[in-house]
C-alpha angles and dihedrals in degrees: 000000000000128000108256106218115214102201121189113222107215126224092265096074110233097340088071096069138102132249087238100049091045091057093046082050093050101052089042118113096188113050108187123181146088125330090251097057094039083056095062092067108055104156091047097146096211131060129309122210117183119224095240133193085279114056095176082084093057096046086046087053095042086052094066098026105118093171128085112286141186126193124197131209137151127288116314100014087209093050106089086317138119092276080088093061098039092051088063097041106041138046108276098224088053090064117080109184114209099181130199141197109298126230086243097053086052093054096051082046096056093044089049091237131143112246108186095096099051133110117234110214125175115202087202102112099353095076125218092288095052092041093046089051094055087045091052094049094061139034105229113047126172100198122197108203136194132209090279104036100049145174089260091043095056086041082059103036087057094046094051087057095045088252091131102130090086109117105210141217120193106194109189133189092002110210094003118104089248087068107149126178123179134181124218157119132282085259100051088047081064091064094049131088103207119230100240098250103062141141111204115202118198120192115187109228097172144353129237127241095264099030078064092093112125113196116252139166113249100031094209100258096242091060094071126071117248150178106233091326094298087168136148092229117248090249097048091045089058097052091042082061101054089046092057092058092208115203110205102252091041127125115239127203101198083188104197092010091182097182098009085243097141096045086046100062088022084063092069091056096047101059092154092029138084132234118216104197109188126195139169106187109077094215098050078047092065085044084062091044094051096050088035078066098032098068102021103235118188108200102046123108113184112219115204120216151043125319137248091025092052099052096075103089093038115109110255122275146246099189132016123208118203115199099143147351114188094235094306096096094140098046085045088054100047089056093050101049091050085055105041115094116228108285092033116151120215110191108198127177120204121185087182122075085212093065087049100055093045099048093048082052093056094042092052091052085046090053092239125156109239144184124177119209113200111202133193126199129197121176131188107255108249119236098020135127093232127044096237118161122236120210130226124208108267116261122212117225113208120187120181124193111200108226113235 
């Protein structure tokens, strides 16, 4: 079968493209893309066949097509673009990608900004919440919108969570004669109706007061809201961590989160992942939301009921936290570990000798590998004349390592 050709069409119409892409244009006898693109060829000799609301037709079309084709997208056809779909449906070695200049790369272009440290993030799909996560995360975004997740939405989306030292730059209508780029703040985006082809670019100038928060491993305990210190303590948080061994794109149960402590600073290890905090108790749910907001994660969903009842419609999971059961450890543990891979990992801690034993019972019959840690913690009192230590109550450390 013939190579199919995806040709980016620049900014600039016509005039943007190569010599190369307009000859391939030119011997095609199927030309596929938007109606834009298709519009700037007005006199192709072949057959046109317009991109639609529904794709599937045209990768059930490209799948037969034996005759020269060209298919047109925007920019870089890779970038955000349809590369991506026709790469799952379609033979790689059939595609050939001619890119051309994004839409992105023109609007730093026309700003005079660098653009070689931003995130790219499309809302498309993601929704306001997801793109506004990955803004906040870095200080330089280029932000492609839609007609629902728009410019003023995201401005929105980053005030309500005290994210407003962004300076912003609307670009609209890129390379038509209707180009338009304003700059402006956060507040002003929310005065303006965007023009539907737009790139918004967002570059952090300051933080405020409660978006200073830099991760770190052993969040000092008093930091954190919490319902009669129902914490998992700063140093046994530390060592549960480690015990989880998180990989960045995993996909974390915190079961009985109480304070939220270990999603919080698991948040910041998980930068592809999610974090599933599940809690029980409604007031040591506002104390979530109120960390969850604290210390601005990104990656945490608070679930809201009663384990193991509440864990059926969850994605599965890589790792599995245990901080607490309300009295249902084994049926916890039967779920989880129908839902676990090979190779999973469950963290449990026990301050009872009476969970322990019951959970290593469970993981022998399951035929899991175990180790227990115990750990003891003594601090200095604060605010005294004499540095005496106080002791808290040991905590077990149970990791479980499910056998393939």
């Amino acid at each position: 079968m013939k190579k199919i050709y995806v040709i980016g069409a620049g900014v600039e119409g016509e005039e943007g493209f190569g010599s190369r892409a307009l000859e391939l244009i030119d011997a095609a006898q199927l030309l596929v893309g938007g109606e834009r693109q298709l519009d700037l060829f007005p006199d192709f000799s072949g057959e046109k066949m317009v991109v639609g609301a529904n794709p599937s037709k045209v990768i059930e079309r490209l799948a037969k097509e034996t005759r020269p084709t060209v298919v047109l997208a925007s920019g870089d056809p890779l970038f955000f673009g349809i590369g991506r779909l026709l790469l799952r449906n379609l033979p790689a070695e059939r595609l050939e990608f001619v890119p051309n200049v994004t839409s992105v790369q023109y609007a730093f272009a026309k700003i005079r900004v660098p653009w070689d440290d931003a995130v790219f993030v499309s809302a498309h799909g993601r929704g306001v919440r997801g793109a506004v996560d990955r803004i906040v995360a870095n200080d330089k975004a280029a932000v492609l919108t839609d007609a629902v997740n728009t410019p003023a939405a995201i401005a929105r989306e980053l005030i309500e969570r005290g994210r407003d030292g962004y300076a912003a730059w609307l670009c609209e209508n890129l390379g038509t004669e209707e180009e338009k780029i304003t700059e402006t703040d956060l507040k002003g985006l929310l005065k303006v109706e965007a023009a539907p082809l737009n790139v918004l670019i967002l570059i952090k100038e300051y933080e405020t007061a409660e978006a200073r928060y830099v991760p770190t491993l052993g969040i000092p305990d008093d930091q954190f809201a919490s319902l009669r210190k129902l914490i998992t303590k700063e140093e046994i948080r530390v060592v549960t961590l480690a015990k989880l061994k998180l990989r960045h794109d995993m996909t974390l149960w915190d079961i009985g989160a109480g304070s939220g402590s270990i999603s919080v600073e698991a948040d910041h290890l998980l930068p592809n992942g999610q974090i599933l905090a599940i809690e029980r108790n409604p007031e040591c749910r506002e104390c979530i939301k109120e960390n969850l907001r604290r210390f601005n994660t990104r990656n945490v969903t608070l679930v809201e009921g009663h384990a193991p009842e509440c864990l059926d419609d969850l994605p599965d999971p890589d790792r599995v936290f245990i901080g607490g059961s309300g009295g249902h450890l084994w049926k916890i543990l039967e779920l989880v570990d129908k839902r676990l891979p090979a190779d999973g990992r469950i963290v449990l801690n026990a301050i009872t000798l009476d969970t322990l034993t019951g959970a290593i019972e469970f993981f022998d019959n399951a035929g899991y590998e175990v180790e227990v840690t115990t750990v003891n913690i003594a601090r200095t009192r604060p605010l005294t004349d004499y540095k005496m230590f106080e002791a808290y109550n040991p905590v077990y450390i149970l990791s479980a390592v499910k056998e393939g």
